[in-house]
DSSP file (Angstrom, degrees, kcal/mol; ACC not computed):
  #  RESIDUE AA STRUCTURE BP1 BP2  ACC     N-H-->O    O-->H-N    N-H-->O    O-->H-N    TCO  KAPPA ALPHA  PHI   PSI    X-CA   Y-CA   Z-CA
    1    1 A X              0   0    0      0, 0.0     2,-0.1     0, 0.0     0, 0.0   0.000 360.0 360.0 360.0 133.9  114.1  119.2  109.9
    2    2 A X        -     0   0    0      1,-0.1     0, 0.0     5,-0.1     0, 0.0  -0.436 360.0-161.7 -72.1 155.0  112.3  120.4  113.2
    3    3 A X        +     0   0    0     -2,-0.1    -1,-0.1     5,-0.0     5,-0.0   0.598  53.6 111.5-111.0 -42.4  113.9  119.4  116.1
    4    4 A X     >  -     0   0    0      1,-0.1     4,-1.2     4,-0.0     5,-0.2  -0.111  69.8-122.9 -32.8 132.1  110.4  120.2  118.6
    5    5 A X  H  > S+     0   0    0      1,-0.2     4,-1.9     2,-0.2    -1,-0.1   0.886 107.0  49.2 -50.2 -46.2  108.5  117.2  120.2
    6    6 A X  H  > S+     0   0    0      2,-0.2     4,-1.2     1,-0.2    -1,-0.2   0.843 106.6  47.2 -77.6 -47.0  105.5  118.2  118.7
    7    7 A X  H  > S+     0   0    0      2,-0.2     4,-2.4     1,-0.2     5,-0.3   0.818 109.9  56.5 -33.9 -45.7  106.3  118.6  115.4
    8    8 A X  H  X S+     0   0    0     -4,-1.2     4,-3.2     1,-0.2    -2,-0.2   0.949 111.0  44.2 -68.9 -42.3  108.0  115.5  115.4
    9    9 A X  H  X S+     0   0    0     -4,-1.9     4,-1.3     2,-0.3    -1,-0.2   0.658 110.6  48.8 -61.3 -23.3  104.8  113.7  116.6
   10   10 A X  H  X S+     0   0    0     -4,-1.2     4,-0.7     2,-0.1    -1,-0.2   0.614 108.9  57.5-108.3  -4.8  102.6  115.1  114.6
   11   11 A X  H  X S+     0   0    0     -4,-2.4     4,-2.2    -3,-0.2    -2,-0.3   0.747 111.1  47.9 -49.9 -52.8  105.3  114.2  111.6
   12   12 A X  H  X S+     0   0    0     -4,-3.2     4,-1.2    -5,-0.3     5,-0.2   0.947 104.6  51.9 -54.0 -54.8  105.0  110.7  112.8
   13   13 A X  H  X S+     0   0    0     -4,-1.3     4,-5.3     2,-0.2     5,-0.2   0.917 113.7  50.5 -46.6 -40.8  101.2  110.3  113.0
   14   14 A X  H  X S+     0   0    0     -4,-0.7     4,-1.1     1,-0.3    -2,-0.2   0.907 105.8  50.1 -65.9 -32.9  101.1  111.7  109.3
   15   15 A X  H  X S+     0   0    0     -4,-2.2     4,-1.5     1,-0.2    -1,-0.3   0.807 114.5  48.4 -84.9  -8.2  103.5  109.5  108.2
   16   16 A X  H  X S+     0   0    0     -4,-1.2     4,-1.4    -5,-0.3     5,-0.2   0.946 111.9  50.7 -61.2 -69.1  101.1  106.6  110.1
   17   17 A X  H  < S+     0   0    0     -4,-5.3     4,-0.4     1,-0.2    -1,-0.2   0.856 108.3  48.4 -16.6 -50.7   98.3  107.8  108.6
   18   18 A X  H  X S+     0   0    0     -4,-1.1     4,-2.8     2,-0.2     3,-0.2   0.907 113.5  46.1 -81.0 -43.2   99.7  107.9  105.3
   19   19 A X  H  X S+     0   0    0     -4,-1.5     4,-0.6     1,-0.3    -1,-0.2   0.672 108.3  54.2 -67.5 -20.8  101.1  104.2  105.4
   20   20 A X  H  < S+     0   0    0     -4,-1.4    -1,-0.3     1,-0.2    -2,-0.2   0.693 114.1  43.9 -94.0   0.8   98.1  102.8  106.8
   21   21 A X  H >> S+     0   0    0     -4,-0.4     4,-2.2    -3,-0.2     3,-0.6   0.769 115.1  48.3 -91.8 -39.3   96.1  104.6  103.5
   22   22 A X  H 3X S+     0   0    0     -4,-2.8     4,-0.8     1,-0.2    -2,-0.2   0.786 115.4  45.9 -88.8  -5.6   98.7  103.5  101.1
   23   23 A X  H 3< S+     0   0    0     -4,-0.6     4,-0.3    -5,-0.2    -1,-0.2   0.491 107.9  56.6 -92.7   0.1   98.5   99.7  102.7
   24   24 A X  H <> S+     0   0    0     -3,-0.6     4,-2.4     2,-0.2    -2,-0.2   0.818 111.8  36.8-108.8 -47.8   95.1   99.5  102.7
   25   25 A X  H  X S+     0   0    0     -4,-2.2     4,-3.1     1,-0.2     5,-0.2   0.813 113.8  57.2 -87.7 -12.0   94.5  100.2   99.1
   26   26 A X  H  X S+     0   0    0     -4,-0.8     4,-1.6    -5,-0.3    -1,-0.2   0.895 111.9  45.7 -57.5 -41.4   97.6   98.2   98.1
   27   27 A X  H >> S+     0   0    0     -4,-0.3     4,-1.8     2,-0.2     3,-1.2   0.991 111.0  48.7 -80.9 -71.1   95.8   95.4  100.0
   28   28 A X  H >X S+     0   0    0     -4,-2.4     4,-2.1     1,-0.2     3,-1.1   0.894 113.8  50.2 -37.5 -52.3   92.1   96.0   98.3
   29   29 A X  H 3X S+     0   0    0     -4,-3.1     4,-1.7     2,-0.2    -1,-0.2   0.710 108.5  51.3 -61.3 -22.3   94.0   96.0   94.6
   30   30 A X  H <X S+     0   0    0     -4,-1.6     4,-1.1    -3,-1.2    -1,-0.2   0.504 112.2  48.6 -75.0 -20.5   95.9   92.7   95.4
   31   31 A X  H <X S+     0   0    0     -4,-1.8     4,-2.3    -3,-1.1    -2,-0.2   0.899 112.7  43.2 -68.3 -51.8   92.7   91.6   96.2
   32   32 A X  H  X S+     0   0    0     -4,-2.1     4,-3.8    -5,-0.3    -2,-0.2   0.918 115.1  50.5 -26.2 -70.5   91.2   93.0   92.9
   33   33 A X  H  X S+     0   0    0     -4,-1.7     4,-1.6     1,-0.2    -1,-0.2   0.764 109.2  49.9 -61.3 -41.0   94.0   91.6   91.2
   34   34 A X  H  X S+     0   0    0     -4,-1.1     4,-0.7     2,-0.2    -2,-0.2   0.927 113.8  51.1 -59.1 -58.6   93.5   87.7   93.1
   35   35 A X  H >X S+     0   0    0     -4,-2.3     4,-1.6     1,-0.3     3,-1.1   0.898 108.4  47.1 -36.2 -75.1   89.7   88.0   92.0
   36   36 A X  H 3X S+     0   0    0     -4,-3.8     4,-2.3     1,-0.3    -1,-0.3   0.802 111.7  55.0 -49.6 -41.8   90.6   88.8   88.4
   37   37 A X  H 3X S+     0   0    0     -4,-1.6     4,-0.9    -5,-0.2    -1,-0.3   0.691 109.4  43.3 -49.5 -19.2   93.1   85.9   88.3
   38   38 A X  H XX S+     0   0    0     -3,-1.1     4,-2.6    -4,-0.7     3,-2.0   0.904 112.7  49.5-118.4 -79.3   91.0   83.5   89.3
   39   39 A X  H 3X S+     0   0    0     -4,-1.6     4,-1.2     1,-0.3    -2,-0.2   0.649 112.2  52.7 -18.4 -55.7   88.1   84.4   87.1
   40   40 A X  H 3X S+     0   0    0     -4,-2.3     4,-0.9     2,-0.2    -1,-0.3   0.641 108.0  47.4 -74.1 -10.8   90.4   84.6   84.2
   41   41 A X  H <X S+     0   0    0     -3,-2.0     4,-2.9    -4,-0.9     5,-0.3   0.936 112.8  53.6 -57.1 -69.9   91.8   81.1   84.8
   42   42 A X  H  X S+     0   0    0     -4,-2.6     4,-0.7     1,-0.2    -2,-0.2   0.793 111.1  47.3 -31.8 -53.1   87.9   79.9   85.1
   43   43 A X  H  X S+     0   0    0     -4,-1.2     4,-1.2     2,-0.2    -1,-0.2   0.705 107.2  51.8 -47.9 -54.7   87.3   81.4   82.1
   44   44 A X  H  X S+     0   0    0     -4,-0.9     4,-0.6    -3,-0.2    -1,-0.2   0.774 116.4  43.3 -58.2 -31.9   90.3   80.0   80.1
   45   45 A X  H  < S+     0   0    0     -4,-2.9    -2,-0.2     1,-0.2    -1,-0.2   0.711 106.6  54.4-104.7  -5.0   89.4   76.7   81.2
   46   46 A X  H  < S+     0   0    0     -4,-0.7     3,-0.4    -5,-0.3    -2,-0.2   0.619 119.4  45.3 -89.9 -24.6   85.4   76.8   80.7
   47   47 A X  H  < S+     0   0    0     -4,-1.2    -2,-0.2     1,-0.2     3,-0.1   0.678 111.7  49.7 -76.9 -30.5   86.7   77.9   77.0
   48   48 A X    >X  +     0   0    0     -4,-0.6     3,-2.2     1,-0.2     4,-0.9  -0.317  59.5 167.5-120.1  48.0   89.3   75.4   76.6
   49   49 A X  H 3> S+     0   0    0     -3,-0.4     4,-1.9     1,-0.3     3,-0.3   0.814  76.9  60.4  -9.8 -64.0   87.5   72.1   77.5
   50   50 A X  H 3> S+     0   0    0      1,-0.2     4,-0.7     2,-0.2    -1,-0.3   0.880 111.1  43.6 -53.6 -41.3   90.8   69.9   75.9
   51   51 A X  H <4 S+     0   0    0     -3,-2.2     4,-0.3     2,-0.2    -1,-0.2   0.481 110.9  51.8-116.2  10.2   93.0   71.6   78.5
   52   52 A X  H >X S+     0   0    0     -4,-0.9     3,-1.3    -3,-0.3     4,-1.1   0.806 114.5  43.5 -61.1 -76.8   90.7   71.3   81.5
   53   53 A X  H 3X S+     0   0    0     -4,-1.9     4,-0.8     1,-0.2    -2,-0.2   0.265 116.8  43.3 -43.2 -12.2   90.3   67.7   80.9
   54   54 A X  H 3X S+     0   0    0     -4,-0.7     4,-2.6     2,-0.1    -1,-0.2   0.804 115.7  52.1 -79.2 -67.0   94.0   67.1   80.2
   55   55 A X  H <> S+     0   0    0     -3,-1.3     4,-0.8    -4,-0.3    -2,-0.2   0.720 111.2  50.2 -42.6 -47.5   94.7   69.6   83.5
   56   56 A X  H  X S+     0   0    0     -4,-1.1     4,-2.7     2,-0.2    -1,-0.2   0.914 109.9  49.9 -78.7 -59.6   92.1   67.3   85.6
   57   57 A X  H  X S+     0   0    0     -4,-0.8     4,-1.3     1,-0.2     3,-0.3   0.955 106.9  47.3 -64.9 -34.4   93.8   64.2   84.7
   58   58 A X  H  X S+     0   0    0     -4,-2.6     4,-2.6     2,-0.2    -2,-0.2   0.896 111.4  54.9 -54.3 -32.1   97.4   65.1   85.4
   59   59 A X  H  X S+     0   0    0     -4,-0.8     4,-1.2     1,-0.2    -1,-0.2   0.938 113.3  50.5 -69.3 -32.5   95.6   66.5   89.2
   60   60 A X  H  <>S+     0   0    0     -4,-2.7     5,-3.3    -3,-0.3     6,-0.5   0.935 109.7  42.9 -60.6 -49.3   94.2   62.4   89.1
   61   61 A X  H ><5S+     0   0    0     -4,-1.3     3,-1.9     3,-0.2     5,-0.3   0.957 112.5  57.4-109.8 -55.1   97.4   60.8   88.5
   62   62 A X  H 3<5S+     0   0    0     -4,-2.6    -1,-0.2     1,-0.3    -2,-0.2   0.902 112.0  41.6 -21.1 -55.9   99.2   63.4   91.4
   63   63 A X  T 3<5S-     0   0    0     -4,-1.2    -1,-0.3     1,-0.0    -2,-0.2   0.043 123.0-107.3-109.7  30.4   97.0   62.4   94.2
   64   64 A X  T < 5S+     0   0    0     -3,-1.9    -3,-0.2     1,-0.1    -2,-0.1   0.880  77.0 129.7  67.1  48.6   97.1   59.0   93.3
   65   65 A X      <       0   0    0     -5,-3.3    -4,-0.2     1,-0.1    -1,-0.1   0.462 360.0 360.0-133.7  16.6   93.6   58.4   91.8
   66   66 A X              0   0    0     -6,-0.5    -5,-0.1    -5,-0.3    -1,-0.1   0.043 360.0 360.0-117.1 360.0   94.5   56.9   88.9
């Protein structure tokens, strides 16, 4: 390991660099991932009529609108 200011600094930036690339597409694919969820929920439940409507009432009777 270099021991020089500069080295060390420009070891640092990279590793800045590097974190802020690998957090940034960690962040876009968790988005991705949220998207896809949500869509495949939608989907499940536009399929499955009998376990919306079952799902809906139990959300009625929670919040007290039954």
């Amino acid at each position: 390991m270099p021991n020089d200011p500069q080295t060390l600094i420009g070891l640092a930036i990279g590793a800045v660099i590097v974190l802020w690339l690998v957090f940034s597409v960690l962040k876009k694919l968790f988005g991705l991932a949220l998207v896809a969820g949500i869509v495949a929920a939608i989907a499940f439940l536009w399929f499955n009529p009998q376990v919306a409507q079952e799902l809906w009432a139990q959300t009625q009777t929670m919040i007290g609108m039954r």
